[in-house]
C-alpha positions as a LaTeX table, in Angstrom:
\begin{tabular}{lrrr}
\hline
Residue & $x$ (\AA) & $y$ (\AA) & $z$ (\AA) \\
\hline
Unk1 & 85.06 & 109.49 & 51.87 \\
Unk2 & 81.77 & 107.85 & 50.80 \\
Unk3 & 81.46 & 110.32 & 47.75 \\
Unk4 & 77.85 & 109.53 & 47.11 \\
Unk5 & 76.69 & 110.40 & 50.72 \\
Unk6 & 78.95 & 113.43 & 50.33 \\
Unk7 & 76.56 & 114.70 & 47.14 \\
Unk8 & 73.48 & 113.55 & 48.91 \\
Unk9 & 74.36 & 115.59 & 52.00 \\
Unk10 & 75.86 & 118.53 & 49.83 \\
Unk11 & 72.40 & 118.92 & 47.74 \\
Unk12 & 70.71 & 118.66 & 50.93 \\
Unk13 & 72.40 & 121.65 & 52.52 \\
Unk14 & 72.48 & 123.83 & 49.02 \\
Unk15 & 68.24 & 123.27 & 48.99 \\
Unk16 & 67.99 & 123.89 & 52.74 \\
Unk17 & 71.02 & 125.94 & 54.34 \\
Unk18 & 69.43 & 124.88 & 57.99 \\
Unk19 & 69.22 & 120.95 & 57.53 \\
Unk20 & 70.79 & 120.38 & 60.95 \\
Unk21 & 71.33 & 116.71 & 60.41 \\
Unk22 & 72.67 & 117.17 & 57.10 \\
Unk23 & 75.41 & 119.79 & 57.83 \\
Unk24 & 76.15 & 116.82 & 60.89 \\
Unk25 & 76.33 & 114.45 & 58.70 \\
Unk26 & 78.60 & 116.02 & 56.29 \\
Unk27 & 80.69 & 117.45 & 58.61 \\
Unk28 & 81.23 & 113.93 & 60.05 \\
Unk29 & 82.64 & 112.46 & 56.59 \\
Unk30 & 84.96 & 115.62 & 56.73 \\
Unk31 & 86.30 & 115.14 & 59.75 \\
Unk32 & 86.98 & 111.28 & 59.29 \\
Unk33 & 88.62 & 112.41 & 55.97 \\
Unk34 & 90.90 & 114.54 & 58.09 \\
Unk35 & 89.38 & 117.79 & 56.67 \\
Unk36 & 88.61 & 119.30 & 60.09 \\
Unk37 & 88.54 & 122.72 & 59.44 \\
Unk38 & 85.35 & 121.94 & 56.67 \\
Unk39 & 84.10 & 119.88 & 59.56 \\
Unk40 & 84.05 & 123.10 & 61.49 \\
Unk41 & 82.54 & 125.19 & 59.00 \\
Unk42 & 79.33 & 122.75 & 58.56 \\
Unk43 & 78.95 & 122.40 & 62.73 \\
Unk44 & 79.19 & 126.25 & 63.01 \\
Unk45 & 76.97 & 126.72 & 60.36 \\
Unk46 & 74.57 & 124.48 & 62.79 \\
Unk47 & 75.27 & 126.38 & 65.70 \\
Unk48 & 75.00 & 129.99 & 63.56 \\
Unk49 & 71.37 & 128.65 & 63.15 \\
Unk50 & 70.49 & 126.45 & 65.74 \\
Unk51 & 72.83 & 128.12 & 69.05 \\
Unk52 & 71.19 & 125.67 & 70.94 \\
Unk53 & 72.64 & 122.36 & 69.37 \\
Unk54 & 74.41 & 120.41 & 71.71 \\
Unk55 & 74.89 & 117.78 & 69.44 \\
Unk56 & 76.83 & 120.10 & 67.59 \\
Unk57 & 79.32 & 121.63 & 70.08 \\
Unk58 & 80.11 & 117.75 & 70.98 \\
Unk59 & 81.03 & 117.70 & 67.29 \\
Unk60 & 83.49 & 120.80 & 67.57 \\
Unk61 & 84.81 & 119.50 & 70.97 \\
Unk62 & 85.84 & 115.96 & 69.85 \\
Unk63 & 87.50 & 117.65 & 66.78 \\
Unk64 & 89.09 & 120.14 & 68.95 \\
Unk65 & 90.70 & 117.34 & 71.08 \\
Unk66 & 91.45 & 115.18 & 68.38 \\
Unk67 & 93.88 & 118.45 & 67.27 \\
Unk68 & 95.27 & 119.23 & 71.12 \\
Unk69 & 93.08 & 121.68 & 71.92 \\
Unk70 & 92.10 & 120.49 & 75.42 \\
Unk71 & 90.55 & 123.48 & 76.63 \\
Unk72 & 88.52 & 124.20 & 73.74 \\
Unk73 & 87.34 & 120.71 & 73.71 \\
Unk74 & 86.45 & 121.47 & 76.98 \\
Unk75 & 84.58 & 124.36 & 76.68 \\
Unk76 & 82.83 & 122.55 & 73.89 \\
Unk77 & 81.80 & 119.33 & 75.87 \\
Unk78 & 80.19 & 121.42 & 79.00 \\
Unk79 & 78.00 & 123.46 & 76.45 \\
Unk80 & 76.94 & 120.79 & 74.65 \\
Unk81 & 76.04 & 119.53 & 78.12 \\
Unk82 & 74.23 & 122.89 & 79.43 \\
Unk83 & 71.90 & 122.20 & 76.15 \\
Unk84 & 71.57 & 118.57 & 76.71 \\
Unk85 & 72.74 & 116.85 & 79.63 \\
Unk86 & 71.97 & 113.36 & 78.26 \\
Unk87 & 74.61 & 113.29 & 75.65 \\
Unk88 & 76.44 & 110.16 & 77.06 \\
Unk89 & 79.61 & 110.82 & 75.27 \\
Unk90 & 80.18 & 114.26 & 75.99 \\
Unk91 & 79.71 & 113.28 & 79.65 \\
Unk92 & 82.31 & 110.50 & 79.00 \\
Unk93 & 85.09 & 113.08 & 77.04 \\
Unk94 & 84.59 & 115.60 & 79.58 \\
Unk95 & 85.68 & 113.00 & 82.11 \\
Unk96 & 88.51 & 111.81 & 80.14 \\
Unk97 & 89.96 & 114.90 & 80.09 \\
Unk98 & 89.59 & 115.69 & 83.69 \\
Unk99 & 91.25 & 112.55 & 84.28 \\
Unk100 & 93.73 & 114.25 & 82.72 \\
Unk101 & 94.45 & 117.24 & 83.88 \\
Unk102 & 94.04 & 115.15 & 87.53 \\
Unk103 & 90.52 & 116.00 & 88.48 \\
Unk104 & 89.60 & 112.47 & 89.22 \\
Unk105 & 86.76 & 112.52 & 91.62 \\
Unk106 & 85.06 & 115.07 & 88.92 \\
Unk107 & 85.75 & 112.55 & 86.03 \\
Unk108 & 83.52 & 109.84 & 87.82 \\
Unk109 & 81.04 & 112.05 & 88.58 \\
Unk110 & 80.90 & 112.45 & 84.80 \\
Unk111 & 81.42 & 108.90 & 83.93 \\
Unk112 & 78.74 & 108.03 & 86.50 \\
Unk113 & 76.08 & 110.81 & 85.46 \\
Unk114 & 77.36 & 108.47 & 81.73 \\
Unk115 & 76.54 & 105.63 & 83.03 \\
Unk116 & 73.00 & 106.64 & 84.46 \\
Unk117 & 72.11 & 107.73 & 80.86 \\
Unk118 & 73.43 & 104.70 & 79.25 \\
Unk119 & 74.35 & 101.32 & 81.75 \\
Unk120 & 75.60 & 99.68 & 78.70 \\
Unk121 & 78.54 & 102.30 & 77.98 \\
Unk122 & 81.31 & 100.00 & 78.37 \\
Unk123 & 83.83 & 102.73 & 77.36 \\
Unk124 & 82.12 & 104.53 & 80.76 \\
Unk125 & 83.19 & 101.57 & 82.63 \\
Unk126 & 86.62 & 101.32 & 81.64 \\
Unk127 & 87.07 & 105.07 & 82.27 \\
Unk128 & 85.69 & 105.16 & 85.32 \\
Unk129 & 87.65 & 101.95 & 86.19 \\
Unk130 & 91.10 & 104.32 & 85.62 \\
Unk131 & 89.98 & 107.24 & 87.48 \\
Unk132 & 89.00 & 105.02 & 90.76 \\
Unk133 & 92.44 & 103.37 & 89.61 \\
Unk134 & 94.15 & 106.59 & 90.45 \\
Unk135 & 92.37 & 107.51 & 93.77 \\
Unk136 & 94.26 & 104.22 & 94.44 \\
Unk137 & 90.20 & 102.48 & 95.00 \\
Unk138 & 91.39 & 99.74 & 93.27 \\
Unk139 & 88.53 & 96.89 & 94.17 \\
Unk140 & 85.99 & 99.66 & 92.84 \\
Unk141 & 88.38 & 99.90 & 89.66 \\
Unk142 & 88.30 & 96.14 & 89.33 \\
Unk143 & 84.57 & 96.03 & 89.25 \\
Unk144 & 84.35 & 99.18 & 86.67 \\
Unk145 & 86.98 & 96.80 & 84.66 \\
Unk146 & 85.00 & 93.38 & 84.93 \\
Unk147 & 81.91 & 95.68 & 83.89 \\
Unk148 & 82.93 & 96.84 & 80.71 \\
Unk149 & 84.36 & 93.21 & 79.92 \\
Unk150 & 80.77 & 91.86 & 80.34 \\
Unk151 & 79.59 & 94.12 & 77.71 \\
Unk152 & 82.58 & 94.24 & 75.26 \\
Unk153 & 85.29 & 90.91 & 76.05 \\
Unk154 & 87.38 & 92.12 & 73.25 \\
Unk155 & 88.28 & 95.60 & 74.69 \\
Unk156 & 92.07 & 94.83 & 75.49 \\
Unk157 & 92.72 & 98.01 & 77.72 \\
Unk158 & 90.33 & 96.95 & 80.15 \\
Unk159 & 92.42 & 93.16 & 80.20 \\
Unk160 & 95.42 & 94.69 & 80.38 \\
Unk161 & 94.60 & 97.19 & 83.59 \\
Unk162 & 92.32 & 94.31 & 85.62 \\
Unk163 & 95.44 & 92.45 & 85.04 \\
Unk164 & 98.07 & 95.14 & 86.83 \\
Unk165 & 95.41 & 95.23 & 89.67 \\
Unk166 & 95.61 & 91.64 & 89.91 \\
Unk167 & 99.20 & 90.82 & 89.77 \\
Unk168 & 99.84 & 93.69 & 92.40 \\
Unk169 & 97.53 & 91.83 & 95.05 \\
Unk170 & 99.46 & 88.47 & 93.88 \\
Unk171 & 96.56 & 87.03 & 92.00 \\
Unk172 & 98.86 & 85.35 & 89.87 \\
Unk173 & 96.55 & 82.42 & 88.11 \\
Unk174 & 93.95 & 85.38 & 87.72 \\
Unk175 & 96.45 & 88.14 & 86.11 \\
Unk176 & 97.98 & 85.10 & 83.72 \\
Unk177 & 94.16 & 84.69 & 82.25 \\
Unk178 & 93.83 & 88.52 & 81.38 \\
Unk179 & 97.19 & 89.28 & 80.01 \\
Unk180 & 97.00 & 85.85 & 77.85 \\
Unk181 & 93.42 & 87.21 & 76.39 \\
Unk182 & 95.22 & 90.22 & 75.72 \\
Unk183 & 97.99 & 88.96 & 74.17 \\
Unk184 & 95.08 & 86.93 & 72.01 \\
Unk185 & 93.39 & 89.82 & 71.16 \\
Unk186 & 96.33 & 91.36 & 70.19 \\
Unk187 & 99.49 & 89.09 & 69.17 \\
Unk188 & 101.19 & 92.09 & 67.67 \\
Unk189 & 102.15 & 94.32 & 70.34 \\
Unk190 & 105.18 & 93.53 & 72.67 \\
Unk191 & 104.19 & 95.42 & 75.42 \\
Unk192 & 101.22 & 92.96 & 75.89 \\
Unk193 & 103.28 & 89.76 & 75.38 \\
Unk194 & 105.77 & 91.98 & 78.16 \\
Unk195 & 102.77 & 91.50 & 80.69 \\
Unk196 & 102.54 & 87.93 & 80.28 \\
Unk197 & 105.81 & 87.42 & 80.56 \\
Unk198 & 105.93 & 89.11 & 83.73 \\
Unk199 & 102.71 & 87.17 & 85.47 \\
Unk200 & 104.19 & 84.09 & 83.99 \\
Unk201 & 107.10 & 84.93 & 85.77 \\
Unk202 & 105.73 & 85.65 & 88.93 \\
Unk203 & 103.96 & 82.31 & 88.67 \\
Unk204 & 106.85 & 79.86 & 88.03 \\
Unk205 & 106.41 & 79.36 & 84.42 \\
Unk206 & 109.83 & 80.51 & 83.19 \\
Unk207 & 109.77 & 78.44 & 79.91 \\
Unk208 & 106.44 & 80.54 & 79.29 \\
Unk209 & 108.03 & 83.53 & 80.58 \\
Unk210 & 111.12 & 83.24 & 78.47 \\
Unk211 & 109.66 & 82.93 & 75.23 \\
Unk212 & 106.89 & 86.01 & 75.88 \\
Unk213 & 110.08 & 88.02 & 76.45 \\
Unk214 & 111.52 & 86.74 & 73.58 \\
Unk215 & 108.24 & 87.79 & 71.89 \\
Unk216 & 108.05 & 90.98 & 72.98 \\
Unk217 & 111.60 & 91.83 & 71.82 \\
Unk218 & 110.85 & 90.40 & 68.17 \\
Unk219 & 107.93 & 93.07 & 68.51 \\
Unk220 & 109.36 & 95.68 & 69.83 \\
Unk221 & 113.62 & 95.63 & 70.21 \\
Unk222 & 113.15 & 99.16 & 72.28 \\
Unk223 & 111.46 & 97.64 & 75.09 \\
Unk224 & 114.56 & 97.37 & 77.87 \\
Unk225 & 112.27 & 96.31 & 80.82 \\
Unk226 & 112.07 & 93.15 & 78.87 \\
Unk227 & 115.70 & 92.69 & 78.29 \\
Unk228 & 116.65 & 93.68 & 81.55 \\
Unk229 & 113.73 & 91.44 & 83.51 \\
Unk230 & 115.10 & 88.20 & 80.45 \\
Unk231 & 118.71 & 88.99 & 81.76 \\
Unk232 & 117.38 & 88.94 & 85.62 \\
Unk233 & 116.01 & 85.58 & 84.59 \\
Unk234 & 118.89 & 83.76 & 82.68 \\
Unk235 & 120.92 & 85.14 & 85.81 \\
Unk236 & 118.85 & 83.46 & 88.31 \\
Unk237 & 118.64 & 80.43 & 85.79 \\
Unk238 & 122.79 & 80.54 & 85.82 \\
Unk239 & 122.94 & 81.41 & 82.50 \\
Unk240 & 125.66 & 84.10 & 82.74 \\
Unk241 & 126.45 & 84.06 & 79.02 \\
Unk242 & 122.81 & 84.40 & 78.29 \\
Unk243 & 122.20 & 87.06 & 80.73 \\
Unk244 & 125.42 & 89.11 & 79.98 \\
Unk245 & 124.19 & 89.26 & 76.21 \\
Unk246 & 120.79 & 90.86 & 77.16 \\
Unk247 & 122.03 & 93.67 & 80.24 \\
Unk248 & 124.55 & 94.29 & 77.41 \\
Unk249 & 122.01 & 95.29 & 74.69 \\
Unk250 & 119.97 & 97.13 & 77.12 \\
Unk251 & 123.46 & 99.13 & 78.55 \\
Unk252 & 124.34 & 99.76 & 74.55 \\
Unk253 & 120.52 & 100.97 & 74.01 \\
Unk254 & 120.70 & 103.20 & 77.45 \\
Unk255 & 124.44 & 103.78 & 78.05 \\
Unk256 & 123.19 & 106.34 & 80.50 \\
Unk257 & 121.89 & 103.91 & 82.79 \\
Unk258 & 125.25 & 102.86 & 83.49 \\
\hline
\end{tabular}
């Protein structure tokens, strides 16, 4: 924790017991620290005072689903909306979590109203992109995807999901550019290098293919699909040897697949 801020913010509140922004402030450094409970001292301190803060029951609802509190987060995000509709990010939680308790047509009415406030909220985008994902309004979800791209190129997730749309409507060349910027943006993950491999699969390459399996393996031994899909491979290459080796590490791993 920045411990100079900490004093600053701390003599702020002892002088005046109803600085709104400095109680926010505070209780932000808390919660980053991992001291939520002080975090939700400060915010109800805000709200003891100032009832009307929206600002601060979007404070106590990310903390609250941070912890696993879904419904209190909940409860938090659509107050904090009833006092101020135009907080983008409560808009975009509440979605979130309606996308995950399956309420998907409600999320994008969220992650729209989101989007109205702020165009730019590529995180918007990308959520929205997963919720028309799941109504199975997949060129709308590819548009949501290539939005939040334009505005952030680094944000992986929304790579890795305009790639799954793309390799299920056999856009091979198209999937192959995605998962490779993925697997650029992050070369540590083996699930990632798993979805090249795949694509580069599908598209002939299975040099390419081999080795992202390989990769993905050295990153993460658990991952089966990539032993069994490298065994499938060697097979159809007629390496038996090869192949027997990898379906036997996956069997040894999962005996109950057997």
């Amino acid at each position: 924790m920045p411990e100079d801020a900490k004093g600053h913010y701390q003599k702020a509140v002892a002088i005046d017991p109803v600085f709104e922004d400095a109680r926010l402030n505070l209780a932000n450094l808390f919660e980053k620290q991992g001291r939520n409970e002080e975090a939700i001292h400060h915010i109800s301190e805000v709200l003891r005072f100032n009832p009307g803060s929206g600002q601060a029951h979007y404070n106590i609802g990310v903390i609250r689903e941070k912890q696993g509190s879904i419904q209190e987060a909940l409860d938090h995000y659509q107050s904090a909306l009833i006092r101020d509709p135009r907080i983008e990010e409560a808009r975009n939680n509440l979605g979130n979590l309606m996308v995950e308790k399956g309420q998907y047509k409600e999320a994008i009415g969220q992650y729209d109203k989101a989007l109205r406030i702020n165009p730019f909220y590529e995180n918007a985008h990308y959520n929205m992109g997963v919720a028309l994902e799941k109504l199975g309004r997949t060129d709308e979800a590819e548009d949501q995807y290539h939005q939040a791209l334009k505005l952030s190129p680094g944000l992986l997730k929304a790579h890795t999901n305009l790639g799954g749309i793309l390799l299920g409507q056999e856009r091979i060349d198209a999937a192959v550019r995605h998962y490779t910027e993925a697997v650029y943006l992050e070369p540590g993950r083996g699930d990632v290098y798993f979805n090249l491999a795949v694509a580069l699969e599908k598209q002939g390459q299975r040099e390419k293919a081999i080795f992202c399996y390989h990769e993905a393996l050295r990153l993460d031994p658990g991952l089966d699909r990539a032993r069994i899909n490298l065994g499938a491979l060697w097979l159809r290459a007629g390496k038996h040897d090869a192949a027997l080796i990898q379906f036997k590490e996956a069997l040894q791993r999962n005996p109950e697949d057997t």
